[in-house]
PDB file of N, CA, C and O in Angstrom:
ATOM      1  N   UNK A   1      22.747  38.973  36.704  1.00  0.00           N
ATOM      2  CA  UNK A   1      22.372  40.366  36.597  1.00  0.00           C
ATOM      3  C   UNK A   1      22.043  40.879  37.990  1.00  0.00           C
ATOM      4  O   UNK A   1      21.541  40.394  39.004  1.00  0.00           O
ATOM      5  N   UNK A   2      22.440  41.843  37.690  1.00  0.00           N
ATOM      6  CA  UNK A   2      22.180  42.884  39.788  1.00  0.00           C
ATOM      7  C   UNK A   2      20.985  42.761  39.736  1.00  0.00           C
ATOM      8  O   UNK A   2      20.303  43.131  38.780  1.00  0.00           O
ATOM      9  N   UNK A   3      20.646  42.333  40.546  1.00  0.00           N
ATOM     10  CA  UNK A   3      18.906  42.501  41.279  1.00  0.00           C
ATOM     11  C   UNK A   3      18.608  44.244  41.409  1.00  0.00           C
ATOM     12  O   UNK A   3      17.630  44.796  40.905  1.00  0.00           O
ATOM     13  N   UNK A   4      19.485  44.810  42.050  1.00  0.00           N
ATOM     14  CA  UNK A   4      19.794  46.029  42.281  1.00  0.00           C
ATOM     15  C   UNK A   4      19.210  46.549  40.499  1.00  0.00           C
ATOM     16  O   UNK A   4      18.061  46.966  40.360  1.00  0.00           O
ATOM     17  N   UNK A   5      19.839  46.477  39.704  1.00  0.00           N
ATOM     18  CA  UNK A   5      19.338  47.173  38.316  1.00  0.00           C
ATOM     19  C   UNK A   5      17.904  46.824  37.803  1.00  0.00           C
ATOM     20  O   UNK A   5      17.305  47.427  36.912  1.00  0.00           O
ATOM     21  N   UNK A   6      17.265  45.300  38.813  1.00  0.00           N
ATOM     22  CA  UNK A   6      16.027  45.149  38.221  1.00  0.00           C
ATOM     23  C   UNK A   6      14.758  45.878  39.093  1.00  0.00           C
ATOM     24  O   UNK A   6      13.575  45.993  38.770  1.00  0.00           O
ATOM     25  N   UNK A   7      15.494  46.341  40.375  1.00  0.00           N
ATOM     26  CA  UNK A   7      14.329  46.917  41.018  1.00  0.00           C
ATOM     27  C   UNK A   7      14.096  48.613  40.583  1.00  0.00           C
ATOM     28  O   UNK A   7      13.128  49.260  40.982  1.00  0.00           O
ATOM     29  N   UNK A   8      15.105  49.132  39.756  1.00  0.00           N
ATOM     30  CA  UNK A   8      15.186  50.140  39.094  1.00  0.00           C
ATOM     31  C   UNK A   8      13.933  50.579  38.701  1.00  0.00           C
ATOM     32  O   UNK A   8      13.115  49.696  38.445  1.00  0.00           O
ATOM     33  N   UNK A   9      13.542  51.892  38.576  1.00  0.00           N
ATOM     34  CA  UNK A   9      11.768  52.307  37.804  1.00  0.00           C
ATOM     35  C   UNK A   9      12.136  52.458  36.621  1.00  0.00           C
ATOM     36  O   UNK A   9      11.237  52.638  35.799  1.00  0.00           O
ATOM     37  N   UNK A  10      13.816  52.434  36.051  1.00  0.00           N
ATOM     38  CA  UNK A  10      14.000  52.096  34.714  1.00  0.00           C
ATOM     39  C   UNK A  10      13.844  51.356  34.127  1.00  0.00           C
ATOM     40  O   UNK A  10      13.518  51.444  32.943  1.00  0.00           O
ATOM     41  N   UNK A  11      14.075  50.066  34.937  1.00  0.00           N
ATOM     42  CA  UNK A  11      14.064  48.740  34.185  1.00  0.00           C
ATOM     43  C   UNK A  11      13.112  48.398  33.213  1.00  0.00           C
ATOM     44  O   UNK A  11      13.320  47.986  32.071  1.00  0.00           O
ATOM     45  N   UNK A  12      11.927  48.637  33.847  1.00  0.00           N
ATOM     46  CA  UNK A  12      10.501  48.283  32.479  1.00  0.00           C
ATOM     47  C   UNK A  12      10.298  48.995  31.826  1.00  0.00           C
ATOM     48  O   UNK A  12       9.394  48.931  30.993  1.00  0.00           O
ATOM     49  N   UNK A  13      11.134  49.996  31.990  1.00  0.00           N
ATOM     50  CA  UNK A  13      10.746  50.814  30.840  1.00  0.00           C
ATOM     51  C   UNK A  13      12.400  50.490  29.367  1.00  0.00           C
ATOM     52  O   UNK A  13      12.354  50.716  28.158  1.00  0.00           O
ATOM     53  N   UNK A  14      13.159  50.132  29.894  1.00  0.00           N
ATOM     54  CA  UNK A  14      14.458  49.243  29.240  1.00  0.00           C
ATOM     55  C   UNK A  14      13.406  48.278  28.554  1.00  0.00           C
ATOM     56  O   UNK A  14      13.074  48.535  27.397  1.00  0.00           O
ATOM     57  N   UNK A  15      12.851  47.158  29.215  1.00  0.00           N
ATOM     58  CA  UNK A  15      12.281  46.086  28.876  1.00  0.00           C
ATOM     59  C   UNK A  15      10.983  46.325  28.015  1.00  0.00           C
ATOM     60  O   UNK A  15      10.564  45.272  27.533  1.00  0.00           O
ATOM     61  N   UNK A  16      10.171  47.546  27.668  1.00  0.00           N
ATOM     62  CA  UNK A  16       9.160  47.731  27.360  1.00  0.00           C
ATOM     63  C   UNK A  16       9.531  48.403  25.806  1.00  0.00           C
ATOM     64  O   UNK A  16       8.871  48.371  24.768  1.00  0.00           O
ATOM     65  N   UNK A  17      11.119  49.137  26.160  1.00  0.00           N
ATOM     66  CA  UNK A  17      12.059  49.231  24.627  1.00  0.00           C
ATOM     67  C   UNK A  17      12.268  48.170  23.587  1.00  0.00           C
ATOM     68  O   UNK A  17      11.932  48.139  22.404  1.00  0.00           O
ATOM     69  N   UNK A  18      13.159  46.977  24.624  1.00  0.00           N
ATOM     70  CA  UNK A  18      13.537  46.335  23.804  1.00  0.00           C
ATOM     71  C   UNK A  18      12.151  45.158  23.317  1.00  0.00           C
ATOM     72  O   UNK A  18      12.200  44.503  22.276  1.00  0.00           O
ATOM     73  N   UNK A  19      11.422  45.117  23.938  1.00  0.00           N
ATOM     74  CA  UNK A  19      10.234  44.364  23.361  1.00  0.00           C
ATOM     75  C   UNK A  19       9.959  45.055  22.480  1.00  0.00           C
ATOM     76  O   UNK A  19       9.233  44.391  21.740  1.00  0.00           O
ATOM     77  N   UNK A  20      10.151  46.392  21.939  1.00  0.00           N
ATOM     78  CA  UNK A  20       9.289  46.897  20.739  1.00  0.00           C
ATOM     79  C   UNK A  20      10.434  46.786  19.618  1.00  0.00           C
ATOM     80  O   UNK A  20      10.041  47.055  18.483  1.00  0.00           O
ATOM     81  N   UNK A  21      11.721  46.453  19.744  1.00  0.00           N
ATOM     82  CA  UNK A  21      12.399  46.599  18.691  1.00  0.00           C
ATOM     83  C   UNK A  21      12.112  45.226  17.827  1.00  0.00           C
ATOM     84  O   UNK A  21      11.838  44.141  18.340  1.00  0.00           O
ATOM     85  N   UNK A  22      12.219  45.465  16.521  1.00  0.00           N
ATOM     86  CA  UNK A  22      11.759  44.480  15.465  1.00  0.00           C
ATOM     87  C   UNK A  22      12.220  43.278  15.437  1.00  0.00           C
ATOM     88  O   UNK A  22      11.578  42.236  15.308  1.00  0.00           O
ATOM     89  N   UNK A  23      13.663  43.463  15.594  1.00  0.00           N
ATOM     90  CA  UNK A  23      14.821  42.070  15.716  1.00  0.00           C
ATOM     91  C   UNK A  23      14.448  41.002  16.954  1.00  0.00           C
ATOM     92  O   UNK A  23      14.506  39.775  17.020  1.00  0.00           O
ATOM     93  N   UNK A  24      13.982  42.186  18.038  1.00  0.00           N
ATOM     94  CA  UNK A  24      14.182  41.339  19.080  1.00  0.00           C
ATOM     95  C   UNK A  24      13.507  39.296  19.527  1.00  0.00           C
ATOM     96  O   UNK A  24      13.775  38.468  20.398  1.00  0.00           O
ATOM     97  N   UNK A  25      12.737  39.345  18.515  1.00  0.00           N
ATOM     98  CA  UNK A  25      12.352  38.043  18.743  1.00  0.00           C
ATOM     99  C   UNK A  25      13.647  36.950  18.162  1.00  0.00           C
ATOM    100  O   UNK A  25      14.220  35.984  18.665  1.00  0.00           O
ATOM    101  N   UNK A  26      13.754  37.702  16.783  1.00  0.00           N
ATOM    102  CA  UNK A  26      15.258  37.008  16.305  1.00  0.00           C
ATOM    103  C   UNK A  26      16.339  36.435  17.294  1.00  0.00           C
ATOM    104  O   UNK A  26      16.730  35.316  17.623  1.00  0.00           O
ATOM    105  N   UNK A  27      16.651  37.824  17.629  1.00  0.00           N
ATOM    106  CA  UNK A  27      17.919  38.202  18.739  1.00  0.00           C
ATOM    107  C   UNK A  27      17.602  36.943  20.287  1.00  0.00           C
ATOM    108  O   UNK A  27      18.532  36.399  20.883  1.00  0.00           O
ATOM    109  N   UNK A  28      16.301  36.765  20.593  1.00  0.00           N
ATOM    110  CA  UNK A  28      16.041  36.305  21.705  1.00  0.00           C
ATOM    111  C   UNK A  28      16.520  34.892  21.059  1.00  0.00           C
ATOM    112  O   UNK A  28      17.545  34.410  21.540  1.00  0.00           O
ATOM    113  N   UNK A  29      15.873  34.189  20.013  1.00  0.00           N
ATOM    114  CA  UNK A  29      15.628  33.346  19.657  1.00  0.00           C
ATOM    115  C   UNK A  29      17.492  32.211  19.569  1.00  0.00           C
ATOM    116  O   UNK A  29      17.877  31.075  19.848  1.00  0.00           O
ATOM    117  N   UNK A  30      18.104  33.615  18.956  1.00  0.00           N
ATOM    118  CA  UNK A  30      19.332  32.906  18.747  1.00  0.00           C
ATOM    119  C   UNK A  30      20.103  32.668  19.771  1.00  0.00           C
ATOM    120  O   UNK A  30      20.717  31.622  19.982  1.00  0.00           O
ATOM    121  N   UNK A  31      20.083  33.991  20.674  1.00  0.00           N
ATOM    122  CA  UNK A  31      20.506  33.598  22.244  1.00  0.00           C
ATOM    123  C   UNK A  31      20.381  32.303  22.564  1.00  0.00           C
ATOM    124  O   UNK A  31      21.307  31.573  22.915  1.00  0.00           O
ATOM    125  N   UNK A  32      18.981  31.930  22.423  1.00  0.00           N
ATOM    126  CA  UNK A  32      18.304  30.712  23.520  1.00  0.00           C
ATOM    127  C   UNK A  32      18.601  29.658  22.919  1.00  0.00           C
ATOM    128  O   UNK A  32      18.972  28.732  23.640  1.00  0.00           O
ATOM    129  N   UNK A  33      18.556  29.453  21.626  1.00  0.00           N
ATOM    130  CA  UNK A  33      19.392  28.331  20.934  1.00  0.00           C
ATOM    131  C   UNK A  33      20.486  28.094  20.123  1.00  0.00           C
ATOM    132  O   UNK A  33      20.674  27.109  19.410  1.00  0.00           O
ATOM    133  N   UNK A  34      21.409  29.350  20.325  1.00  0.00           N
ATOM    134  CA  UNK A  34      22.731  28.872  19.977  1.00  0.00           C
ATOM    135  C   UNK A  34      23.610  29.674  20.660  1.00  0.00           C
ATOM    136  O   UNK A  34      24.760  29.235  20.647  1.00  0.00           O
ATOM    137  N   UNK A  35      23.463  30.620  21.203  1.00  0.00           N
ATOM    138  CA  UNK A  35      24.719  31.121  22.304  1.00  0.00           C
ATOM    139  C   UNK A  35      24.751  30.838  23.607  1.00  0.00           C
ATOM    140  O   UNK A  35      25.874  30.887  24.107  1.00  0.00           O
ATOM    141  N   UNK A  36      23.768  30.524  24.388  1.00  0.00           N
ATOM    142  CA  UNK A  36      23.379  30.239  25.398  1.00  0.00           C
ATOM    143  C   UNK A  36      23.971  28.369  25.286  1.00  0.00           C
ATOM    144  O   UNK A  36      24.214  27.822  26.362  1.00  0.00           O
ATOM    145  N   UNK A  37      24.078  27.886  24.520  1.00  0.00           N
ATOM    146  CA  UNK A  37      24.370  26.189  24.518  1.00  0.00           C
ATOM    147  C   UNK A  37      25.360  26.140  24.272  1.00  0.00           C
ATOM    148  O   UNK A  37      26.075  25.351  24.890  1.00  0.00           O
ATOM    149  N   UNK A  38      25.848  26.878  23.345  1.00  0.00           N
ATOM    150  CA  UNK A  38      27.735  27.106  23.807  1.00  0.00           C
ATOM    151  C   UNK A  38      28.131  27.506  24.627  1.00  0.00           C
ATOM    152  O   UNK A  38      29.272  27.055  24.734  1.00  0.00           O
ATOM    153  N   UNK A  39      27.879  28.252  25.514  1.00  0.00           N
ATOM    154  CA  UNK A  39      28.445  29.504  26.380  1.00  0.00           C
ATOM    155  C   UNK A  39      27.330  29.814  27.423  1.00  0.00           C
ATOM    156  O   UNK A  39      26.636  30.830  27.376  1.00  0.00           O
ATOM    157  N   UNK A  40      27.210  28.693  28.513  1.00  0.00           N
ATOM    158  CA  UNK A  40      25.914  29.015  29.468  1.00  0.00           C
ATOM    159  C   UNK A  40      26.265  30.285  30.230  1.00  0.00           C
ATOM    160  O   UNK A  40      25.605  31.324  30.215  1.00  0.00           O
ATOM    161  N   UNK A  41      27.337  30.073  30.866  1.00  0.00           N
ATOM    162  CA  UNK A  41      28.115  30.980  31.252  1.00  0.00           C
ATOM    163  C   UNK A  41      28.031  32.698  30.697  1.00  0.00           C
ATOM    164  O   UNK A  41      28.204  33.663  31.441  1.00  0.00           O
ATOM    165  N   UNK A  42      27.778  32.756  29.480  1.00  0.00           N
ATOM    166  CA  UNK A  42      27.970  34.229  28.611  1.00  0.00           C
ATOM    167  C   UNK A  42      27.837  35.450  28.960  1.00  0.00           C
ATOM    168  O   UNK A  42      26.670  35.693  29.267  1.00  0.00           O
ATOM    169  N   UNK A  43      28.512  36.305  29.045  1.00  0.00           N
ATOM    170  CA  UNK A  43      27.991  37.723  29.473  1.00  0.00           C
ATOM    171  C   UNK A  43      26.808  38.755  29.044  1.00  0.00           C
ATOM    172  O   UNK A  43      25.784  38.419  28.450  1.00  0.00           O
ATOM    173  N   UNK A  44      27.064  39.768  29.361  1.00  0.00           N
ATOM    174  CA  UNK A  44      26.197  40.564  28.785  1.00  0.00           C
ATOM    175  C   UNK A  44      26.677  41.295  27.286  1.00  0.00           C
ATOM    176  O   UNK A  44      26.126  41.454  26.196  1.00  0.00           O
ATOM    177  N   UNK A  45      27.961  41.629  27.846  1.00  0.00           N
ATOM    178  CA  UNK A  45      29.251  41.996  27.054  1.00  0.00           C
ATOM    179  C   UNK A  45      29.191  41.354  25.528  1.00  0.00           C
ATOM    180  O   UNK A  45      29.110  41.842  24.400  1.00  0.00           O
ATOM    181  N   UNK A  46      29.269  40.087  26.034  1.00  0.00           N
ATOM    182  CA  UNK A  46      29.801  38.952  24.897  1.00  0.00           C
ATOM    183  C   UNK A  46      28.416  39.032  23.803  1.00  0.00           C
ATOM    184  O   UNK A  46      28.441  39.287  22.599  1.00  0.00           O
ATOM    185  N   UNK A  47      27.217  38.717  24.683  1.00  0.00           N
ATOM    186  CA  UNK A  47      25.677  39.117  24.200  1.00  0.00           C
ATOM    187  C   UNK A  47      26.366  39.720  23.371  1.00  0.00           C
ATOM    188  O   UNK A  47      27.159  39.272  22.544  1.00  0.00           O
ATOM    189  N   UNK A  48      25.913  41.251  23.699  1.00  0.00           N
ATOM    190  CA  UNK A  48      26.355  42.509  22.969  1.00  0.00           C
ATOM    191  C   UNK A  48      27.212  42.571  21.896  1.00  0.00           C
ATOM    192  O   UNK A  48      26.957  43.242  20.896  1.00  0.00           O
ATOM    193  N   UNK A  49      28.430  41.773  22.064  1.00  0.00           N
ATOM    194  CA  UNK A  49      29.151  41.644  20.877  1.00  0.00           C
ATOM    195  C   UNK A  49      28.668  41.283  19.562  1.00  0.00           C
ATOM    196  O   UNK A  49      28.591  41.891  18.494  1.00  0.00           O
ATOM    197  N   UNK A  50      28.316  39.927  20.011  1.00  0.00           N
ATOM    198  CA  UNK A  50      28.217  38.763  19.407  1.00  0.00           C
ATOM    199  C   UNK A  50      26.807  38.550  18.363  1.00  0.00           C
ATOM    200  O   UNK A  50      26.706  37.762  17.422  1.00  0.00           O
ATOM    201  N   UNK A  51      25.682  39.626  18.927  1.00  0.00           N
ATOM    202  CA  UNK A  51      24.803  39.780  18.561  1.00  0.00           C
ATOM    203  C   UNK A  51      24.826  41.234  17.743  1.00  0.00           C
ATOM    204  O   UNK A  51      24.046  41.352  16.798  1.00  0.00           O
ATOM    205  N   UNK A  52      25.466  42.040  17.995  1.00  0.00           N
ATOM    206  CA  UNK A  52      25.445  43.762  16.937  1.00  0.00           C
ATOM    207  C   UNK A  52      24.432  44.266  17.657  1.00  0.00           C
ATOM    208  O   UNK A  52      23.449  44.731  17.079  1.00  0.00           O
ATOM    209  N   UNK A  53      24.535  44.244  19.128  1.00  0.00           N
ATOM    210  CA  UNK A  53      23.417  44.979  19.684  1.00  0.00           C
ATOM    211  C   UNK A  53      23.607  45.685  20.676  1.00  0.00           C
ATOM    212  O   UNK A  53      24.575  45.507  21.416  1.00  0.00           O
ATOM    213  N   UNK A  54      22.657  46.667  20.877  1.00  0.00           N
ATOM    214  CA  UNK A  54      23.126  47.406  22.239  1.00  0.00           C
ATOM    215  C   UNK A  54      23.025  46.968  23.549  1.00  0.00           C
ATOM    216  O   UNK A  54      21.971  46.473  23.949  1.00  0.00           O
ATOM    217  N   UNK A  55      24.201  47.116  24.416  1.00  0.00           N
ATOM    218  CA  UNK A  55      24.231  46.857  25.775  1.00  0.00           C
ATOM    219  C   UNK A  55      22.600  46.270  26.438  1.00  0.00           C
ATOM    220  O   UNK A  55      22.282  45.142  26.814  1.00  0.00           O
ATOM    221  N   UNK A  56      22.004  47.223  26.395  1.00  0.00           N
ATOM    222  CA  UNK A  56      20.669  47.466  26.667  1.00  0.00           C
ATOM    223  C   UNK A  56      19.756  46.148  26.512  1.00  0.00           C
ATOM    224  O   UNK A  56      19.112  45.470  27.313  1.00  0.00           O
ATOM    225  N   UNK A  57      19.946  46.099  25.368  1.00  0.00           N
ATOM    226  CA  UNK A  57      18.761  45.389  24.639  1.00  0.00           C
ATOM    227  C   UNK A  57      19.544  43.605  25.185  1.00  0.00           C
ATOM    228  O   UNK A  57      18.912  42.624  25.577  1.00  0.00           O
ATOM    229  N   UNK A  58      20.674  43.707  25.052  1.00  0.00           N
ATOM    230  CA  UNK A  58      21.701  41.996  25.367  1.00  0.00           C
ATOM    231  C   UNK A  58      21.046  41.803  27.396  1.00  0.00           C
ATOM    232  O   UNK A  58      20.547  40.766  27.833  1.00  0.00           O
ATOM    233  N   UNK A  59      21.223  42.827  28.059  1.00  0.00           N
ATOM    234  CA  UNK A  59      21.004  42.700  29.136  1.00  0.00           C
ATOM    235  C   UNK A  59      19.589  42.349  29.464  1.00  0.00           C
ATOM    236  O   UNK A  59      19.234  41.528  30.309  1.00  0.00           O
ATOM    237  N   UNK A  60      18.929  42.973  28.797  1.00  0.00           N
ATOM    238  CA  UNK A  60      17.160  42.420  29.183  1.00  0.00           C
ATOM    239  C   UNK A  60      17.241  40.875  28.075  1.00  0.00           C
ATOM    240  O   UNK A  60      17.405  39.889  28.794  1.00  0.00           O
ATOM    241  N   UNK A  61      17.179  40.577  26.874  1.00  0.00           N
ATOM    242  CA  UNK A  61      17.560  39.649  26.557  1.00  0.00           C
ATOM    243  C   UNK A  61      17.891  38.509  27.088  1.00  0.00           C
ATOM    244  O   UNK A  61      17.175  37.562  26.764  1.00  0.00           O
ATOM    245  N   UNK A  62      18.907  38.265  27.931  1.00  0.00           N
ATOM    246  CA  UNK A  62      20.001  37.399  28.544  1.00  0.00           C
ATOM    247  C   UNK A  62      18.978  37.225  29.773  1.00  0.00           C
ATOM    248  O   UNK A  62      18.153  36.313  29.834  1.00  0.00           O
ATOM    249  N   UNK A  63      19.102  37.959  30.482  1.00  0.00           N
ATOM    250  CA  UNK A  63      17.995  38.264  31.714  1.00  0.00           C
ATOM    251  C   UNK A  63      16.218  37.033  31.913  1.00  0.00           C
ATOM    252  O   UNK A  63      15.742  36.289  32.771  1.00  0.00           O
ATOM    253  N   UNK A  64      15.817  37.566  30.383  1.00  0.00           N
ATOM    254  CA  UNK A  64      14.569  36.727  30.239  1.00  0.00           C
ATOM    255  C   UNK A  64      14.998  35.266  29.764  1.00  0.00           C
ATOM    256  O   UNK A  64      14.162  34.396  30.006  1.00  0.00           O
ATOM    257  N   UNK A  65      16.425  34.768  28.987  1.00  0.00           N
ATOM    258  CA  UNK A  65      16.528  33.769  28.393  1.00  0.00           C
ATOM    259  C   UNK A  65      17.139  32.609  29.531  1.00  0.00           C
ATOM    260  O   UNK A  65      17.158  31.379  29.487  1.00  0.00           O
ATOM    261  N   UNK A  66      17.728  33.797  30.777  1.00  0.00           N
ATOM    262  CA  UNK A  66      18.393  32.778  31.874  1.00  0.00           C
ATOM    263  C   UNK A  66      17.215  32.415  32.365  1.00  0.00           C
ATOM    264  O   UNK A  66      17.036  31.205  32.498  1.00  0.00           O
ATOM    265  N   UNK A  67      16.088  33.378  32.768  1.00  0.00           N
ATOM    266  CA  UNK A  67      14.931  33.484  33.833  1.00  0.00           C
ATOM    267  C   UNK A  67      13.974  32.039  33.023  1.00  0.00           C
ATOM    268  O   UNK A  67      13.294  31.432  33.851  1.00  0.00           O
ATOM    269  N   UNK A  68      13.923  31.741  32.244  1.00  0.00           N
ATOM    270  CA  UNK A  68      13.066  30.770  31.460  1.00  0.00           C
ATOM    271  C   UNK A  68      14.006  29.753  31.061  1.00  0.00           C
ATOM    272  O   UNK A  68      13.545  28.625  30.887  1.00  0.00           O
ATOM    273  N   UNK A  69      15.092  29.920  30.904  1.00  0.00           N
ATOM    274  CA  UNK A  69      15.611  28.323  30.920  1.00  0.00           C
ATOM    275  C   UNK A  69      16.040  27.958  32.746  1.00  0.00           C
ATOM    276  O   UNK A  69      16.968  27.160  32.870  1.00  0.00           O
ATOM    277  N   UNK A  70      15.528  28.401  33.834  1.00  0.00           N
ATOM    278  CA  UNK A  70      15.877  28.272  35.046  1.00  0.00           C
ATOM    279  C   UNK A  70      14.388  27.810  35.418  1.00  0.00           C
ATOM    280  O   UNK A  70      14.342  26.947  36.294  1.00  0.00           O
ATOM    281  N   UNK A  71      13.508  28.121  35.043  1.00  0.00           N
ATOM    282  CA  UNK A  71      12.045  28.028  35.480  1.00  0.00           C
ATOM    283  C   UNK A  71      11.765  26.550  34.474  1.00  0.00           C
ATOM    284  O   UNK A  71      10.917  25.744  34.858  1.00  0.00           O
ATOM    285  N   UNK A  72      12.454  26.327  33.344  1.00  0.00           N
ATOM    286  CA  UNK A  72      12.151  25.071  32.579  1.00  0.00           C
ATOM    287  C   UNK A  72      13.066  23.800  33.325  1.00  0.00           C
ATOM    288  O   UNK A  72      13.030  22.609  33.014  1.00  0.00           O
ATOM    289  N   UNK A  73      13.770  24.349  34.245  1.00  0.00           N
ATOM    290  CA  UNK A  73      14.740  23.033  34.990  1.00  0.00           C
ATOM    291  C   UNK A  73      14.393  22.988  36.154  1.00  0.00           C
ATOM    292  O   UNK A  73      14.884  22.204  36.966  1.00  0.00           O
ATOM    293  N   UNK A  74      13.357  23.948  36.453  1.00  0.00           N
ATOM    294  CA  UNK A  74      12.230  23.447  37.768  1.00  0.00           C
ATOM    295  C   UNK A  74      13.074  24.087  39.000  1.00  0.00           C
ATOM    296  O   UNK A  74      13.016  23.778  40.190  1.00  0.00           O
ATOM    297  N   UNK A  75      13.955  25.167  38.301  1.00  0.00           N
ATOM    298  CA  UNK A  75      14.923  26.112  39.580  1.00  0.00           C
ATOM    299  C   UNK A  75      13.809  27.202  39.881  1.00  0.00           C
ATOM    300  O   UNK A  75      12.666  27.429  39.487  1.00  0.00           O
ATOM    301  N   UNK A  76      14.794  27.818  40.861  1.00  0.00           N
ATOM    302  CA  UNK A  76      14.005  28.809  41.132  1.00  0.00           C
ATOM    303  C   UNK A  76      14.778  30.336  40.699  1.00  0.00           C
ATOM    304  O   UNK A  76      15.928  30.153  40.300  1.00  0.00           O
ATOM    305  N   UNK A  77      14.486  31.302  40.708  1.00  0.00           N
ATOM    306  CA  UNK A  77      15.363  32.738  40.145  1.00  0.00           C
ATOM    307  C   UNK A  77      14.810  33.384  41.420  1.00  0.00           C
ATOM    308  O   UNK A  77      13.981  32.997  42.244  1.00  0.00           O
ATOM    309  N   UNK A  78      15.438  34.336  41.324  1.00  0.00           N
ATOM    310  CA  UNK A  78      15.114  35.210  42.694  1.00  0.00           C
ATOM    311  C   UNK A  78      13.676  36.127  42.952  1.00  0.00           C
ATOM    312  O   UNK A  78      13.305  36.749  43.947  1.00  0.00           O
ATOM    313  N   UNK A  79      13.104  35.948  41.741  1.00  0.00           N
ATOM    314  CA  UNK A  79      11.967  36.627  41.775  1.00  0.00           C
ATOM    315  C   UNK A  79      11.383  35.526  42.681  1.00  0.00           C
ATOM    316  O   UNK A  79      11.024  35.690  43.847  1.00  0.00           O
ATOM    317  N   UNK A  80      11.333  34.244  41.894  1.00  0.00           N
ATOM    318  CA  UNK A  80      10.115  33.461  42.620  1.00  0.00           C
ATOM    319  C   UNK A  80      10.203  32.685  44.273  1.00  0.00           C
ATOM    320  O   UNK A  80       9.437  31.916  44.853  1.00  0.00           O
ATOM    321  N   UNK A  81      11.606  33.354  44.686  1.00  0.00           N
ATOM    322  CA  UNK A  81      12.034  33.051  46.704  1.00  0.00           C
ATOM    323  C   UNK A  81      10.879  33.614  47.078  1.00  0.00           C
ATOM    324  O   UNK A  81      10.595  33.705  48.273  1.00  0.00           O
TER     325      UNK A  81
END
């Protein structure tokens, strides 16, 4: 994901959306253990597809599920350089 879209004054407010939508723990949940282990690789796109969800909501999604399975393998993400 563009770094560029996360320094946005939109972004938390994107992220402060999709935390309030109802599904979203679902939606996170299945990401992190079954699309994400097929498909580490996956887009945002594919997210989006694959899940019946909006652009929006797949991109913050994907975003937090890379950022925490990168911090659980003792990497680093660009926040924490």
């Amino acid at each position: 994901m563009s770094e560029e879209l996360k320094r946005s004054p939109l972004w938390p407010i994107l992220v402060e959306v999709v935390h309030s939508l109802p599904l979203y723990p679902s939606h996170k949940a299945y990401l992190r253990d079954y699309l994400i282990v097929e498909s580490p690789e996956i887009s945002v796109e594919e997210v989006s597809y694959r899940l019946g969800i909006t652009f929006g909501e797949a991109m913050v999604i994907l975003d937090e599920v890379k950022r925490e399975l990168t911090k659980e393998k003792g990497g680093q993400t660009p926040e924490t350089r």
